[in-house]
Backbone as a ProteinNet text record, in pm:
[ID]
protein_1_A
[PRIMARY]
XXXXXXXXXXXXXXXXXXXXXXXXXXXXXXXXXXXXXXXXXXXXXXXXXXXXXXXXXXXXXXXXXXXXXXXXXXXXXXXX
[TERTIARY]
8468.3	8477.2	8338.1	8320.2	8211.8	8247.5	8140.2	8103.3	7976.8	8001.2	7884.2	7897.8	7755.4	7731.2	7626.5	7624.4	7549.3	7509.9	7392.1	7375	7244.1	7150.1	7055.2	6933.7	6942.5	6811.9	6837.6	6971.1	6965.7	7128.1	7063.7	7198.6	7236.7	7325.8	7350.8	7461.4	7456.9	7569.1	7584	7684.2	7738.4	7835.9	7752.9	7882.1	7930.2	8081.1	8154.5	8244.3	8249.4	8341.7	8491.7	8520.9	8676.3	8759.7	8755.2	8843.3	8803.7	8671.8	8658.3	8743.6	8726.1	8770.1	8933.4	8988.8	9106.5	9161.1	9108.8	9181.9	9249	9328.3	9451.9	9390.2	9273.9	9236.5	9137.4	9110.2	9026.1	9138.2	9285.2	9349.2	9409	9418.4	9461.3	9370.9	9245.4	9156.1	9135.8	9161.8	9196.4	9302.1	9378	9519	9497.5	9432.2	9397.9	9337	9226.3	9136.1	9201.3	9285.9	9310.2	9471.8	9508.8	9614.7	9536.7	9433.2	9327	9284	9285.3	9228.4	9314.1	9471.9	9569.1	9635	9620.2	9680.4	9796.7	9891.7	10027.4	10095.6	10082.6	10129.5	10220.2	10303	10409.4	10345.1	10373.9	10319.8	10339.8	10217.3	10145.1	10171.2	10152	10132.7	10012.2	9917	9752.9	9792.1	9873.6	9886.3	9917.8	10019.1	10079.6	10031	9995.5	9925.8	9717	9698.2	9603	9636.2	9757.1	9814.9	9863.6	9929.9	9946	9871.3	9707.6	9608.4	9502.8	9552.6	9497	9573.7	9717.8	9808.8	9821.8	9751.2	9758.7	9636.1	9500.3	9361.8	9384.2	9446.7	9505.3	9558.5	9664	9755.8	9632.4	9648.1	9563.3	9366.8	9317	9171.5	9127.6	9000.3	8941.8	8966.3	9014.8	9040.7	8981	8981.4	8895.3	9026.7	9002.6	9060.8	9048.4	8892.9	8886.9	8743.9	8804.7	8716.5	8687.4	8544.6	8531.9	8401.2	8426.9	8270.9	8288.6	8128.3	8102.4	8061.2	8077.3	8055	7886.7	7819.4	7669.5	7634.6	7750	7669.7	7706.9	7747.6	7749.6	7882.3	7899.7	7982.1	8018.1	8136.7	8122.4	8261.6	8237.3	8326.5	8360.9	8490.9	8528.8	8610.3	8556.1	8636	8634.3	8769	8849.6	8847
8926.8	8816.3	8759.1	8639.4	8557.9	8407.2	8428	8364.7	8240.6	8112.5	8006.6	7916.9	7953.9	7805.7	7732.7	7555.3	7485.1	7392.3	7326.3	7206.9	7151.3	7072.4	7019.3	7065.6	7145.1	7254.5	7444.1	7463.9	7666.8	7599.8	7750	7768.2	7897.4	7967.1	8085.5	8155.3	8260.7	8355.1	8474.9	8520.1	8645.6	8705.3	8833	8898.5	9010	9031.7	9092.4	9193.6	9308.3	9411.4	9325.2	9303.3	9263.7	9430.5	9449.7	9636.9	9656.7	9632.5	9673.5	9616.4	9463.4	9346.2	9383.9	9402.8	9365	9534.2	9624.5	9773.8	9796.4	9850.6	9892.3	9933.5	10041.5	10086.8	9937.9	9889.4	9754.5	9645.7	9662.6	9596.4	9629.3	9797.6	9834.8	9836.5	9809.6	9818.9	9682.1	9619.6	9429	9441.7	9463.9	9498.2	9554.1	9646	9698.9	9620.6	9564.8	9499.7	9364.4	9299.4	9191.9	9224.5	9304.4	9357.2	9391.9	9427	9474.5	9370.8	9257.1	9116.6	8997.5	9078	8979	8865.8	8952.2	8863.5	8943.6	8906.7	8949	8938.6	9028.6	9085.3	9156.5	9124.7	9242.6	9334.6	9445.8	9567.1	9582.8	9581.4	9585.1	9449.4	9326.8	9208.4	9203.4	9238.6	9224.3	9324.2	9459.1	9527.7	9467.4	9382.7	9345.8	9178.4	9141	9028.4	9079.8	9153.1	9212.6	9272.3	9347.9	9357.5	9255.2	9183	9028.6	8965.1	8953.5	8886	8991.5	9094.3	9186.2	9205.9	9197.2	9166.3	9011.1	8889.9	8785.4	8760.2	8863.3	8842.2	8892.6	9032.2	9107.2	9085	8930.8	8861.6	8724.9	8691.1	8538.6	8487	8633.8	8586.8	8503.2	8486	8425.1	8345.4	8326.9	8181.9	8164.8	8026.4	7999.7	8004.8	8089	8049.8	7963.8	7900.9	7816.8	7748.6	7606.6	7520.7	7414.9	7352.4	7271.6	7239.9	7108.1	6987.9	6944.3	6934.8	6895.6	6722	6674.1	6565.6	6567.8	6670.3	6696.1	6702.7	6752.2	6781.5	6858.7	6970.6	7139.1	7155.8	7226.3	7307.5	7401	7444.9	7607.2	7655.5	7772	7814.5	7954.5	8028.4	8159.9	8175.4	8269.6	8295.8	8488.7	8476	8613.9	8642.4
10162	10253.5	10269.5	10285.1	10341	10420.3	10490.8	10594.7	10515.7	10492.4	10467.3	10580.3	10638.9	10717.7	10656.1	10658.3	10600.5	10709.6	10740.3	10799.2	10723.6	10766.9	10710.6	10745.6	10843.4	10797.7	10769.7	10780.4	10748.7	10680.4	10569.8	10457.5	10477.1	10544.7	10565	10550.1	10468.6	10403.2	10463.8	10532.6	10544.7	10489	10422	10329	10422.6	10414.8	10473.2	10391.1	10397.8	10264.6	10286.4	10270.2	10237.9	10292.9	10231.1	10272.2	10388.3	10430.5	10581.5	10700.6	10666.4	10763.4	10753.3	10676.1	10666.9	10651.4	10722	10694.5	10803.1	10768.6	10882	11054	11029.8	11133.7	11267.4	11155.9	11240.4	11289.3	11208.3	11289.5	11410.6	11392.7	11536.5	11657.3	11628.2	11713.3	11753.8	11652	11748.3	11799.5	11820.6	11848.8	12024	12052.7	12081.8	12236.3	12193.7	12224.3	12269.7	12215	12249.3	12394.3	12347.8	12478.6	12602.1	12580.2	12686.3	12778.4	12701.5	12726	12770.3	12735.9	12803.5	12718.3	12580.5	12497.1	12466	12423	12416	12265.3	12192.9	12058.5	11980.2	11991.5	11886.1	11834.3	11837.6	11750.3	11589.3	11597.9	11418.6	11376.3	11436.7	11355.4	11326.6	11327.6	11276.5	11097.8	11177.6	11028.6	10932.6	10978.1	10869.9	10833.7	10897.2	10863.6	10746.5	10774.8	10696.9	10547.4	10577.1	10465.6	10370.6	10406.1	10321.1	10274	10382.1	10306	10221.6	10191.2	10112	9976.5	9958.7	9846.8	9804	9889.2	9849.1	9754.3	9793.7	9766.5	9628	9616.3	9490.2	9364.4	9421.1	9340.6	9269.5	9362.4	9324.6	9384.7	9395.7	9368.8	9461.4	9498.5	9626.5	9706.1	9794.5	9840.2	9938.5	9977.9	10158.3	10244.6	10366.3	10482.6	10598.7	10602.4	10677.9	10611.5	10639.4	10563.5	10711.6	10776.2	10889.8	10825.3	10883.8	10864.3	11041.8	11076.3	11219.5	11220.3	11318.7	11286.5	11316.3	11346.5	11347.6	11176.9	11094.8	10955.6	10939.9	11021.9	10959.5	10916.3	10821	10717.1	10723.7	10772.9	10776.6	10680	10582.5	10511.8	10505.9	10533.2	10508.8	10406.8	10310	10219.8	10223.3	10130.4	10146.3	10012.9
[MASK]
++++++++++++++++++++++++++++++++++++++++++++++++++++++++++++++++++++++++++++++++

């Protein structure tokens, strides 16, 4: 996984393990975390939503999940 932000003065990349972000145990711990916080979730939709984008990454190779331009300039891109 990565993280690109761009604007017209910093170009910045964060690399992220892919297996980490998207492992079962980090989804239960958002899971977790976000019930704590008053958000309201079916049990194991993070699992299984991690899982999908881990057999989708498997099948068909990198893709972006979120693509935004600011109307300041900045760029920001996540890819999986």
């Amino acid at each position: 996984m990565k993280i690109v932000i761009n604007d017209d003065e910093h170009n910045i990349m964060i690399p992220l393990p892919t297996g980490a972000v998207f492992s079962p145990a980090v989804a239960s711990l958002s899971e977790r975390v976000a019930r704590k916080n008053g958000v309201e979730l079916p049990e194991g939709c993070l699992k299984e939503l991690s899982r999908a984008v881990r057999d989708f990454r498997r099948k068909n190779g990198k893709f972006c999940i979120l693509e935004v331009d600011s109307s300041d300039g900045e760029h920001v891109e996540i890819w999986v």
